[in-house]
C-alpha positions in Angstrom: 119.3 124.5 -97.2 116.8 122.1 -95.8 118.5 119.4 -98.6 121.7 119.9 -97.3 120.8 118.9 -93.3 119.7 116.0 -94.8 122.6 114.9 -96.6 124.9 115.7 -93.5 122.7 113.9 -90.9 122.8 110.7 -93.8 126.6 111.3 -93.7 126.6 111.3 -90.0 124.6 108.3 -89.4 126.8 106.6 -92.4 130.5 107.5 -90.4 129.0 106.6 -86.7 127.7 103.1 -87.7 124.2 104.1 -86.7 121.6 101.6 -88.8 118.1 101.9 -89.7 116.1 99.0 -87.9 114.9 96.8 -91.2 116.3 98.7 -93.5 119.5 95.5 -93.8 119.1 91.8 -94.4 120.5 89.8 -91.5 123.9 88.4 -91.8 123.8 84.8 -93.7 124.3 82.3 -91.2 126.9 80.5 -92.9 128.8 83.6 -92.2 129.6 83.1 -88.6 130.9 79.4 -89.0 134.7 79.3 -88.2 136.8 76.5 -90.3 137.8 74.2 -87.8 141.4 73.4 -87.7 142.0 69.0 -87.2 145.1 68.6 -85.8 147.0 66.2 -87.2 148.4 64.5 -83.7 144.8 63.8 -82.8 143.6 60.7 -84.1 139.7 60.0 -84.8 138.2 56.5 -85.4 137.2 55.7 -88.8 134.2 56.4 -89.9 133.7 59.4 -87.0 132.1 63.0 -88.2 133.0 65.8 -86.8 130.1 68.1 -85.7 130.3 71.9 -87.0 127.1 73.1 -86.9 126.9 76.0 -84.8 130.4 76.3 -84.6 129.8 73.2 -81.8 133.5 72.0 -82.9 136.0 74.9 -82.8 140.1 75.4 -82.6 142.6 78.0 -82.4 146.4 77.8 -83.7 149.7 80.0 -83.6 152.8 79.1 -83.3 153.3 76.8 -80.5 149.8 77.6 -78.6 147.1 75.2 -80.0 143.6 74.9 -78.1 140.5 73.0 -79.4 137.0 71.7 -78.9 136.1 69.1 -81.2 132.7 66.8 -81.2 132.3 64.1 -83.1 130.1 61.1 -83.6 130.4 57.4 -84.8 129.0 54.2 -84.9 131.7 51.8 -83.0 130.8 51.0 -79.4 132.2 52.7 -76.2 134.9 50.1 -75.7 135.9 49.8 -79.0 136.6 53.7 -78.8 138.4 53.4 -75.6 140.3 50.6 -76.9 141.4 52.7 -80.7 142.3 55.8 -78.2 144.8 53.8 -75.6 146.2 52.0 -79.0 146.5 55.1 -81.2 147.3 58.1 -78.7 150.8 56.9 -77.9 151.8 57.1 -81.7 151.5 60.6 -81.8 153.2 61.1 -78.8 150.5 61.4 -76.1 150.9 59.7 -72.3 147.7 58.7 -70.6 147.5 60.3 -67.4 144.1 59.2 -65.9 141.3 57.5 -67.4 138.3 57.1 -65.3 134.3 55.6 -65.8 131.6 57.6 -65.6 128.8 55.3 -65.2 128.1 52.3 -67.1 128.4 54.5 -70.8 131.0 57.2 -70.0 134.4 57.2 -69.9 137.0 60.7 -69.8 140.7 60.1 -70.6 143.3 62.8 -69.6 146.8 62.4 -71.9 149.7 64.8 -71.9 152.2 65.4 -74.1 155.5 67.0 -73.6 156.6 69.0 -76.7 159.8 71.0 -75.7 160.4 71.7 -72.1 158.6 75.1 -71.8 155.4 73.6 -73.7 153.2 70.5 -72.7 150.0 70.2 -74.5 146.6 68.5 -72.7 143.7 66.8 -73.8 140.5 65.4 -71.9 138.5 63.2 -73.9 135.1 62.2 -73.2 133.3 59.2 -74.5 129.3 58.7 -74.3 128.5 55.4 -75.4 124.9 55.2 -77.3 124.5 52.1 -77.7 126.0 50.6 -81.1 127.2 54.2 -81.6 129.6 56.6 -79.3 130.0 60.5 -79.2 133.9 61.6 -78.9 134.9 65.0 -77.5 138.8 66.4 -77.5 139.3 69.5 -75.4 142.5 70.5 -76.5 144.7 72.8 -74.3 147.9 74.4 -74.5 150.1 74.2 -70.8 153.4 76.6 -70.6 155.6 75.5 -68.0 157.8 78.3 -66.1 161.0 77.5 -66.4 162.7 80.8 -64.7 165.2 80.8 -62.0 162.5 81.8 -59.3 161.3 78.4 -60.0 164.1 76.4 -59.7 164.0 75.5 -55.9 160.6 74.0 -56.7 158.7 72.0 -59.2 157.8 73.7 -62.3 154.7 75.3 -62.4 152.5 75.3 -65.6 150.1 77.7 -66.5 147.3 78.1 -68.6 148.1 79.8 -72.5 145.1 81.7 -74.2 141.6 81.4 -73.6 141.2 76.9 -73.8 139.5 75.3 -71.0 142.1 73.6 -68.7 141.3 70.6 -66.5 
């Protein structure tokens, strides 16, 4: 009898998730690092890295929501950066809204792009010039603008999609 409480308080402790302290190895690290998702309307300078350790670098994708956080690191010079981003964002359809210094060695562009009328997509970019080299960070939000009737008196107002970090 006294084997059988035994099994049942193993199966009990097995169904409720209960663990014995030390009795499991600890998760591999490499375990909790998402794949991170470069969209392809985001351009990077050559020879940039993006940073994944620690899951630094992140994004998030379905259907017409996108949101990011991406890190990176090169050796070109802050005004060389600056200079690729003004050139290269308009290709892929991006409109610089503000771009402002930050010091001497730090600049943060904000672009928009209009997808559909409903959708406008964000990004705030901030350069931090290290000399010969610069660090690049996208922060990549999705923007849905309401288009209902209530609205249409006024401007339309856009609100914030998901969890991404909105300006």
């Amino acid at each position: 009898m006294k084997m059988l409480h035994v099994i049942a308080g193993a199966a009990c402790l097995g169904l409720l998730g209960c663990s014995i302290p030390g009795k499991h190895p600890p998760s591999d690290a490499g375990d909790l690092i998402q794949p991170v998702e470069q969209f392809a309307d985001v351009p990077v300078p050559e020879g940039f890295r993006l940073l994944t350790d620690a899951n630094r670098s992140w994004s998030r994708s379905q259907g017409s929501f996108r949101a990011a956080r991406l890190y990176y690191t090169g050796g070109q010079r802050l005004a060389e950066v600056q200079r690729y981003l003004r050139e290269r964002m308009p290709a892929y359809g991006w409109e610089l809204e503000s771009e402002e210094a930050n010091g001497h060695q730090a600049v943060i562009q904000r672009w928009i792009k209009h997808s559909d009328p409903a959708v406008h997509y964000t990004i705030r970019v901030d350069l931090v010039g290290k000399g010969p080299s610069t660090d690049l960070s996208y922060v990549y939000a999705t923007r849905r603008v309401d288009l209902s009737p209530l609205h249409s008196g006024s401007t339309a107002e856009a609100t914030s999609s998901g969890k991404g970090h909105q300006d």
